[in-house]
N, C-alpha and C positions, 0 to 999 in steps of 0.2 A: 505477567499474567498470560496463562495461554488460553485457547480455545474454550474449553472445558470451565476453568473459572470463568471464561466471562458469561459462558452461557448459564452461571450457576446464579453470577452479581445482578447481571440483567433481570433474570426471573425472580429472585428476593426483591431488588431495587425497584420492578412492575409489577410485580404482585402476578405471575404469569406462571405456567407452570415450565419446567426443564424442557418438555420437549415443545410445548408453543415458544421457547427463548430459544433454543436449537434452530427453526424452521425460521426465527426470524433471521439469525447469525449467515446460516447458511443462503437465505434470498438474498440479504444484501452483500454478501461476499462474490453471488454470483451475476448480481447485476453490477455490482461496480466494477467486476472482470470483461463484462460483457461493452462498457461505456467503454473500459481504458483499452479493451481491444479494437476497437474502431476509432478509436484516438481523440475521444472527448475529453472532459475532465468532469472530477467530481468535488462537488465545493457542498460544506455542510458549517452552516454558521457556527460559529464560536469553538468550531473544533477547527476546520483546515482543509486546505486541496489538495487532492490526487492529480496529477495530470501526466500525460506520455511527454518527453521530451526528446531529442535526438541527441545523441553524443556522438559529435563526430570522430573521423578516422584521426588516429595518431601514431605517432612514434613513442615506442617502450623499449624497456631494458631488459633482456633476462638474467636478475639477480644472481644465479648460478655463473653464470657463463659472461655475462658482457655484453654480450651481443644486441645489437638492434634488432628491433623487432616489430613490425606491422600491427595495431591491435586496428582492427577491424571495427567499423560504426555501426552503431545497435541504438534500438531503443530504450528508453529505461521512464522509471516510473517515479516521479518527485514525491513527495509529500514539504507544502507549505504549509506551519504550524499557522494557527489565526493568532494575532497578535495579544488576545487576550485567556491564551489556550493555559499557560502556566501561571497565571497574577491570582 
């Protein structure tokens, strides 16, 4: 499902119109960017959390060539399913 569907499923499934299901897609996309850039998390019952986590610095390979290789530590973004997200 991309963008577009879900702004179509949400507005049938709320009785809403496409562009009040667009303005809501797009607020909550832009506050949960807004939470996980300032490094909070976002938990929503019976779906699951978002949160920043660190990955630290490691050693890699370049599959090409062989060679070791630095990969550098960055942030990244989890998602944990709620345990009763697929039953």
């Amino acid at each position: 499902m991309n963008k577009v569907e879900l702004i179509s499923a949400l507005a049938e499934n709320a009785g809403m119109t496409k562009v009040d299901a667009r303005k809501a897609v797009d607020a909550m996309m832009e506050v949960t960017k807004k939470e996980l850039k300032k490094g909070g998390k976002l938990s929503l019952v019976g779906f699951g959390t978002l949160a920043v986590t660190e990955r630290p610095a490691r050693q890699g390979r370049n599959p090409r060539t062989g060679k070791t290789i630095k990969i550098a530590a960055k942030k990244v973004v989890k998602f944990k399913a709620a345990s009763n997200l697929l039953k």
